[in-house]
N, C-alpha and C positions, 0 to 999 in steps of 0.2 A: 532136642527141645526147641519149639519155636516159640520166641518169646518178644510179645507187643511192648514198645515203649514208647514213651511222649519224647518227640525230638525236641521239643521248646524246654525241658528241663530236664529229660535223662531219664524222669521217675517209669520205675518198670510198673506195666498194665494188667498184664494176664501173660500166662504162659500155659503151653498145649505142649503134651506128648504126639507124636509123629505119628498117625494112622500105622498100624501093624499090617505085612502084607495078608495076614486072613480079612480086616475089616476093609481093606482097599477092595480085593475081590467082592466083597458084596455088596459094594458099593457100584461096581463095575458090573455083576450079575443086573442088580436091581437097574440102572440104566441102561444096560439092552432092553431090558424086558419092560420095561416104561418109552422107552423110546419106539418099539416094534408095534403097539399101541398105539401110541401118538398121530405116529405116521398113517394111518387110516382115519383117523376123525379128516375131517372137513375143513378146508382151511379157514371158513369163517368161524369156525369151533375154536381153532386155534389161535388166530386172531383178537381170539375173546379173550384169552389168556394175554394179551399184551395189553390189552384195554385196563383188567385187573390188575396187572405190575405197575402204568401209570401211574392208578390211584393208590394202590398202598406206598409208591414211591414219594406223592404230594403228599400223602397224611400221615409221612413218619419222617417229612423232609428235615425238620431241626434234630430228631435223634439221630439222623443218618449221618447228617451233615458234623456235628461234634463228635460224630465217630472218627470223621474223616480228619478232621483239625489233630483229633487228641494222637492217632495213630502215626500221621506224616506230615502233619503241621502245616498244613494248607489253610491260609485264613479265612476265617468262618462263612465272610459273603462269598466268594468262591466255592466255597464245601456247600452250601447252599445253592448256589448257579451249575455245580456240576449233578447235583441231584435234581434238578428242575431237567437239565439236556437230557439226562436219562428218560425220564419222564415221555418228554417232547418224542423223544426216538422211538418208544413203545407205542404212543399215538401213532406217529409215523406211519411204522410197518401194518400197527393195524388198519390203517385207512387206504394204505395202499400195497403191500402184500400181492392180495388176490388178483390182481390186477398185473402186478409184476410177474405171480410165478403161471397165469394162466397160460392154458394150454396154446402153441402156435400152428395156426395151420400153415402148410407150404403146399405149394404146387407143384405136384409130381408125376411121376408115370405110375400114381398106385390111384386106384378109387377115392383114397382117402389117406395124409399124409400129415402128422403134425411135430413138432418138439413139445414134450411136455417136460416138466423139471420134479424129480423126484429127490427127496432127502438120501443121503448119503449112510447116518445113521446117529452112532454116540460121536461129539465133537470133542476134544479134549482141550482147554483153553489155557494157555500159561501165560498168565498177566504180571504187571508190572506194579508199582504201590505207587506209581503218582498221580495216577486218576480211581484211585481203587472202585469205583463202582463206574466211570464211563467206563472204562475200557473191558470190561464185563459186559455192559448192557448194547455197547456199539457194535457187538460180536451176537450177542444172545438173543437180542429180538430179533431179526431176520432170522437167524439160524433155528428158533422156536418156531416163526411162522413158517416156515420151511419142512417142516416138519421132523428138526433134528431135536436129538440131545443132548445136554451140555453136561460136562465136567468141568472144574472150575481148579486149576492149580495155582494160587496167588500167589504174591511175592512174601517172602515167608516173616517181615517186619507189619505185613498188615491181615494177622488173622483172625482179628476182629473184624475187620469189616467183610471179608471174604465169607464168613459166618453170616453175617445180616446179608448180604448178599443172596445167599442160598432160604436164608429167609422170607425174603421180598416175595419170591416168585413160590413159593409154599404157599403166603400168605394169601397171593393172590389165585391160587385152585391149581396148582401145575400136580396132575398126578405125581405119586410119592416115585422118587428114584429119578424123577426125568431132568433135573435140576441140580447137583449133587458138589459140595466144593471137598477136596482132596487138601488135608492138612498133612503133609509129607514131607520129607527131605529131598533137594534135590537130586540125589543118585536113586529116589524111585523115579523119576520119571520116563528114565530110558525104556522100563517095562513095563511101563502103560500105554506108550506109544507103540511099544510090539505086540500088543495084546489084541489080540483078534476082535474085540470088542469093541474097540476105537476105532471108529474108522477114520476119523482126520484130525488135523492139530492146526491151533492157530496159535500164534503168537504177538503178543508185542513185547519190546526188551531191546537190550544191546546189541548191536550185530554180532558180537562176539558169542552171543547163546543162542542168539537167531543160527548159526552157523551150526553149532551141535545139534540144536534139535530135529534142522533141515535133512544134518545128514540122518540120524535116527529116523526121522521119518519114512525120508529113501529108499532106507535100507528094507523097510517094512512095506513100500511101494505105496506112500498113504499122500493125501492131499494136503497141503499146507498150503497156510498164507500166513505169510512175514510182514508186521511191520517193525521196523527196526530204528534204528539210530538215524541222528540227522544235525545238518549244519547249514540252515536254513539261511540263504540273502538275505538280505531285506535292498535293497539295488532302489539307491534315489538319485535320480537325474536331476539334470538342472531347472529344467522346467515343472518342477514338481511344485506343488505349494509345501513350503519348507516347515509352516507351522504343521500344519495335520499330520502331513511326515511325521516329524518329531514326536509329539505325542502320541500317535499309533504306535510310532516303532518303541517309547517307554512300553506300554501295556504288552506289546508282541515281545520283546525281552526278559518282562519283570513277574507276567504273570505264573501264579502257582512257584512262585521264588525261583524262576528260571529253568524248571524241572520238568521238559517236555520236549518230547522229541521234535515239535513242531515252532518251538520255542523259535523264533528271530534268533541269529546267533551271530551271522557277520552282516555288519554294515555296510553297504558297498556305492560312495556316495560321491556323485564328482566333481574334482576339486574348487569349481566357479561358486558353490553353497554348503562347502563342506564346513568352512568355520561356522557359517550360520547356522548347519542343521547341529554341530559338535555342541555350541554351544545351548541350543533349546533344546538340543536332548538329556547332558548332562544337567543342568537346571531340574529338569523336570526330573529326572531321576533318583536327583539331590533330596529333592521331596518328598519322595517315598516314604511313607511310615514306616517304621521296620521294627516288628515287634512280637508283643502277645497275639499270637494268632486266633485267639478267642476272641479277638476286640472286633468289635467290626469296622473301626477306623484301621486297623491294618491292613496296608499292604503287601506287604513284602513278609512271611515265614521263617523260621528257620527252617532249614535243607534237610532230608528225613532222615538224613544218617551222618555220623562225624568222618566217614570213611570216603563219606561222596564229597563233602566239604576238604578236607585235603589234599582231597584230587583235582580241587577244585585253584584252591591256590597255589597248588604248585604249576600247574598250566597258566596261572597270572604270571609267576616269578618267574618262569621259562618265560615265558612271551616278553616282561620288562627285560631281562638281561638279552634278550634278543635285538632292542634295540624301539619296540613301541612304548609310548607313552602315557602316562598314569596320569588321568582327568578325573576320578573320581575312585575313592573305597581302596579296597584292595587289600585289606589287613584284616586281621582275623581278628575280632574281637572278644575282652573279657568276657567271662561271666558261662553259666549254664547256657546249655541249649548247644544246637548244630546251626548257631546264624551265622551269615559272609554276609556285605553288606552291598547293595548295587553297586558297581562295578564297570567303569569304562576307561577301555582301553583305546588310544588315538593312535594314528598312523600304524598299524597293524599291517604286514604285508605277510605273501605266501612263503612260507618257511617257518614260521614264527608258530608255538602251538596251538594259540589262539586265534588263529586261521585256519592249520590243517586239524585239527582233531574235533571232536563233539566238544562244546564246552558244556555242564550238563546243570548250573547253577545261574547265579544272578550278575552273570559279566557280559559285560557287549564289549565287542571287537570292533574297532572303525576303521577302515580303507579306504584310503582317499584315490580316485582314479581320472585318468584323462577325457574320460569319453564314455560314451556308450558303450562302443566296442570293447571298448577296456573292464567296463563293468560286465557286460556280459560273459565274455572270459572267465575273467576271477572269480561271477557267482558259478559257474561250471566247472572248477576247478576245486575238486574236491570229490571224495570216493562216495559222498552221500547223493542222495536226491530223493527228498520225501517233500519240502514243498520251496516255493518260494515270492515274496512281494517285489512290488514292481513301480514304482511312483515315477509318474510323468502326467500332464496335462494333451501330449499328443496320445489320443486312444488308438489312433490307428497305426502310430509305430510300435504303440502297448501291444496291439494284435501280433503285429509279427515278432516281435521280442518276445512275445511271451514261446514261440511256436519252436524257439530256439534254446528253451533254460530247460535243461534234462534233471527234469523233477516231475513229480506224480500233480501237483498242481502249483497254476499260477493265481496270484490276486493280486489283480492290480487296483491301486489305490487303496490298499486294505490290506491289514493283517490274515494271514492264514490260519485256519481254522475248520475242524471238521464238522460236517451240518449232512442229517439223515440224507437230504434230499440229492446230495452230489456223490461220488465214490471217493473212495482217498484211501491213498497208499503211494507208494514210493519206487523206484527204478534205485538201480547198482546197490551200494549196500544198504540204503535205508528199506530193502528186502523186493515182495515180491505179493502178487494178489489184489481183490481192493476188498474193503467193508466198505458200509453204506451206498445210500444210491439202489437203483435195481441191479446192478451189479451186485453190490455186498449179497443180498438174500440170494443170489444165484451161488455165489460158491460155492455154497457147501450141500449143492444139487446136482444130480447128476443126468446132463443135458440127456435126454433120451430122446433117439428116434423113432416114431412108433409109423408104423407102413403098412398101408389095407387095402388090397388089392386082389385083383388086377383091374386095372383101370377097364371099364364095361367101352 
């Protein structure tokens, strides 16, 4: 049984029976046979269909957006701003697409010599519940104009939105079957991923399921892209301006109640402004509304499940009896709901778990460090690397600092964040591949060399 509830107060939403394997097969039929179509319309054809998912995404933004709050308790201006990116990314790919996947010519010993990029086929997508509609749309609009098809396997606390979802792009003209979300268990997915009919899988999730699914993939010799887990720097020098530091890195911590892979997670900050940044960050953090997530003054959510919350503090209560310092929160408070409250921990060093592990909620970890060098280290130190910030007023030591942090991207002067126009994904365990950018819509193409000759 998969069954939707409200994290802010327990109350159960709706509950689904688990697709049967006869209705999963026809599910699976029906997108070949829509995707094998697809893939001969015209990519301005296709493009058109992202033009349509923008707009029924902008003129169904507030139902979509109280989907998102009610399901995983993401506060409502958020669930709002995440249905807006979606939007923006459909635009995107429609305006630039054709242009990304057109034909290359190269210079060769044939008459005529080009790469062209053809779709792959049916994609199969296994998403996470804390962006339940980016993380769908950051995957599905290249991969639509690409010429592929999407299956849609959500994370099984959000199947209401995973439903509107499959909505959206109906709504918007996608022939029947080419768009499809899989309400299952997870011990079906292993053979859906061996099914001759899938030909690739994306993921985002834990490293820990990034790792089963990589191998099942493997095994069936199919393409994947992992994004995975992550324990993001945020690395502030001394020369940084200490106020915009601070209040960046609240927002890069607190947003979506801490629940992102790209989330700010260790502070890494040294010691000449470290009381100054501890103190204007804690302050501001202090701040935080933390509440009804349907308010639009809130901040801060509760965390979408009591199981993640747990786990959450029990990485505080290791990391305090390890020996760091408790600035702010920390205790689980009364009442309904899955809330922990912002959360900062001071003098944090490596060994502590709030250094080595994901922390996956509303806690910052702060390291205080000698130098640059020392910061740089410590943010490389760690089996993640999916992104990381960078604050300093010298751009051109930023240049080469950044060329040195083994992570899938830097931002300096700025919180990290993913945007249509750049790629983004991760190195070591925060997985492997990129979405967005003209990269993303290449993935899930299969570079081909086409050769016409003999050269006259």
């Amino acid at each position: 049984m998969i069954v939707s509830a409200n994290p802010a107060t327990g109350t159960e939403l709706a509950r689904y029976f688990a697709q049967s394997p006869q209705e999963v097969d026809g599910v699976l039929d029906a997108a070949a046979s829509a995707q094998a179509a697809w893939r001969r319309r015209d990519i301005t054809n296709r493009t058109s269909l992202l033009r349509e998912m923008a707009r029924v995404l902008r003129e169904g933004r507030d139902g979509y957006a109280a989907l998102i709050t009610a399901e995983m308790g993401k506060p409502i201006t958020e669930a709002r701003a995440e249905i807006e990116k979606c939007a923006v990314t459909c635009d995107y790919y429609a305006d630039h697409a054709p242009a990304q996947l057109a034909d290359r010519p190269v210079a060769s010993n044939a008459a005529e010599s080009a790469v062209v990029h053809d779709p792959l086929g049916v994609v199969l997508a296994v998403m996470p519940w804390n962006y339940p509609f980016w993380q769908f749309f950051r995957f599905a609009a290249p991969a639509l104009a690409a010429g592929n098809g999407t299956l849609l396997k959500h994370a099984n606390n959000v199947p209401q939105c995973a439903l509107a979802v499959e909505e959206v792009v109906r709504r918007a003209g996608a022939p029947e079957g080419l768009c499809r979300t899989l309400l299952i268990e997870v011990d079906q997915v292993a053979g859906i991923i061996a099914d001759p009919r899938v030909a690739a899988v994306t993921l985002t999730g834990s490293t820990e399921v990034g790792a089963i699914v990589a191998a099942q993939a493997a095994a069936a010799l199919k393409k994947q892209v992992l994004e995975l887990g992550g324990s993001d720097p945020f690395v502030v020098l001394a020369d940084a301006d200490i106020a915009q530091a601070a209040a960046t890195a609240v927002k890069a911590r607190y947003v979506n109640a801490g629940q992102s892979c790209v989330n700010a997670k260790r502070f890494i900050v040294e010691d000449a402004v470290a009381d100054a940044f501890v103190t204007a960050f804690t302050a501001a953090a202090a701040a935080l509304k933390v509440g009804d997530p349907t308010d639009p003054n809130t901040a801060v959510g509760p965390m979408a499940r009591a199981n993640l919350r747990d786990t959450l503090h029990d990485q505080v209560r290791r990391t305090l009896e390890a020996g760091a310092r408790l600035a702010l929160g920390g205790e689980v408070p009364d009442g309904p709901g899955c809330y922990y409250p912002p959360t900062v921990l001071d003098h944090v060093r490596p060994g502590m778990a709030a250094f080595d592990e994901e922390t996956f909620g509303p806690v910052a970890a702060i390291t205080r460090v000698t130098d640059a060098d020392e910061a740089i280290t410590l943010a490389n130190r760690t089996e993640y690397g999916l992104g990381a910030a960078l604050w300093t007023s010298d751009l051109d030591r930023a240049r080469r600092l950044a060329r040195v942090l083994d992570v899938g991207a830097v931002f300096v002067n700025g919180m990290v964040a993913s945007d249509p126009r750049l790629p983004f994904g991760g190195i070591k365990k925060s997985g492997y591949g990129r979405e967005l950018g003209a990269e993303g819509v290449r993935e899930f193409t299969n570079t081909k060399t086409v050769w016409i000759g003999p050269a006259a």
